[in-house]
C-alpha positions as CSV (number, residue, x, y, z in Angstrom):
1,X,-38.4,-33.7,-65.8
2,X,-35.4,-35.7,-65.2
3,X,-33.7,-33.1,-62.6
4,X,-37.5,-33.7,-60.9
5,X,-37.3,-37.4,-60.7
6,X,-33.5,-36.6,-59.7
7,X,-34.2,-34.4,-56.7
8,X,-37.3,-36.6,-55.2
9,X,-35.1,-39.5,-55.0
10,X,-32.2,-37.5,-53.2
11,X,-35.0,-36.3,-51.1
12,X,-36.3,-40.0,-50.4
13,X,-32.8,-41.3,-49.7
14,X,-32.3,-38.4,-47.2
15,X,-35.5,-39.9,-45.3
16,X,-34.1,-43.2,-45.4
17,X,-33.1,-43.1,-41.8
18,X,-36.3,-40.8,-40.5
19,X,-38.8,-42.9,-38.7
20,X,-41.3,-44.3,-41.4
21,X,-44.8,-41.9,-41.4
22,X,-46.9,-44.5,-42.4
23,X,-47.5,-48.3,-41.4
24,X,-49.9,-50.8,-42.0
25,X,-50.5,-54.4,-39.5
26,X,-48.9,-57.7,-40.6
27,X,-52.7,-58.3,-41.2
28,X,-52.7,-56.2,-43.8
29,X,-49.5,-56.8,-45.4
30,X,-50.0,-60.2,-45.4
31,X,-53.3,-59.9,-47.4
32,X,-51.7,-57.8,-50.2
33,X,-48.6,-60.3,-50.3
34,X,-51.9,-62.6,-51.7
35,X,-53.7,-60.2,-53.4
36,X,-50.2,-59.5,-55.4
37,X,-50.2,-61.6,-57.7
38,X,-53.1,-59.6,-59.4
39,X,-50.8,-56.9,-59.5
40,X,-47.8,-58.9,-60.9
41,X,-50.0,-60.2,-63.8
42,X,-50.5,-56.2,-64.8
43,X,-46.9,-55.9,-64.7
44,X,-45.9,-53.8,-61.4
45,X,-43.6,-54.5,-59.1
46,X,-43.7,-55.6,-55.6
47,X,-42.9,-51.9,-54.5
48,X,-44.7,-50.0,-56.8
49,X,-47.9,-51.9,-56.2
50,X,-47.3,-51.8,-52.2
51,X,-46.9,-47.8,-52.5
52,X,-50.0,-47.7,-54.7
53,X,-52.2,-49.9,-52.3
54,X,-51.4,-48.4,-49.3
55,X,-50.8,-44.8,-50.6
56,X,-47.1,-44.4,-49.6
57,X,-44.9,-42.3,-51.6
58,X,-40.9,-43.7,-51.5
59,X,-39.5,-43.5,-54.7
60,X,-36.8,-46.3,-53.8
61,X,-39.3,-48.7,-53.0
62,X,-41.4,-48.3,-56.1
63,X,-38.2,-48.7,-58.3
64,X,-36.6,-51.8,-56.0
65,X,-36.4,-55.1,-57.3
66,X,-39.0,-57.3,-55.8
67,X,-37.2,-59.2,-53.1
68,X,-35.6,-56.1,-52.3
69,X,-38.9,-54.5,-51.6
70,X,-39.9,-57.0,-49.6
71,X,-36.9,-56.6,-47.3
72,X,-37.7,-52.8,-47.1
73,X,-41.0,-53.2,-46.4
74,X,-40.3,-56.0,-43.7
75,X,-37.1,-54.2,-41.7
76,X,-37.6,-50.6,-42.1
77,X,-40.7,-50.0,-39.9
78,X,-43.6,-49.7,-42.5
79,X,-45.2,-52.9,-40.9
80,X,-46.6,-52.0,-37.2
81,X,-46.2,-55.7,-35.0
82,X,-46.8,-53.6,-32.3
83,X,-50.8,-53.7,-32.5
84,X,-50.6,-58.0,-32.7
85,X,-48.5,-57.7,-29.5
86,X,-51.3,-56.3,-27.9
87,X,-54.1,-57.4,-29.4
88,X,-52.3,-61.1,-28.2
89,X,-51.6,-59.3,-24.9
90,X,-55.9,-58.4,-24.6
91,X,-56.8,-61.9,-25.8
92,X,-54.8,-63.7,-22.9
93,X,-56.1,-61.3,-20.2
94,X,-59.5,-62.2,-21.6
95,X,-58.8,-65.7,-21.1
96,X,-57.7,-65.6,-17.6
């Protein structure tokens, strides 16, 4: 069991610098940054609940600490700004 755990976490920190398969809006992550604190109360951590919501497996991030998580989440591409770019980019075009 242990050589398992072992393995998926060398396996996750070989990922580390591959593009991130799966990301979520600033809308979203925003709302479960609220919606957290339900989580927290049950005892999981930032990561772990994060992975669990959105379906992510990253054994790293379900282990970090939670203001580590958070800088994970936030600077390693899991959260896509691009779409509120261009959803800004559509409203102003709208406008004019």
């Amino acid at each position: 069991m242990k050589t398992i755990a072992f393995a998926s976490m060398i396996a996750t920190i070989g990922n580390l610098n591959r593009p991130v398969s799966h990301t979520i809006s600033r809308i979203e992550y925003e709302t479960f940054q609220r919606e957290f604190i339900f989580q927290k109360l049950k005892g999981k951590s930032f990561g772990l609940a994060f992975c669990e919501k959105f379906d992510i497996t990253d054994f790293i991030l379900e282990h970090l600490s939670d203001n580590t998580a958070k800088y994970h989440i936030e600077n390693l591409g899991y959260i896509d700004d691009i779409n509120i770019t261009e959803n800004l980019k559509n409203n102003e075009t709208k406008m004019d």
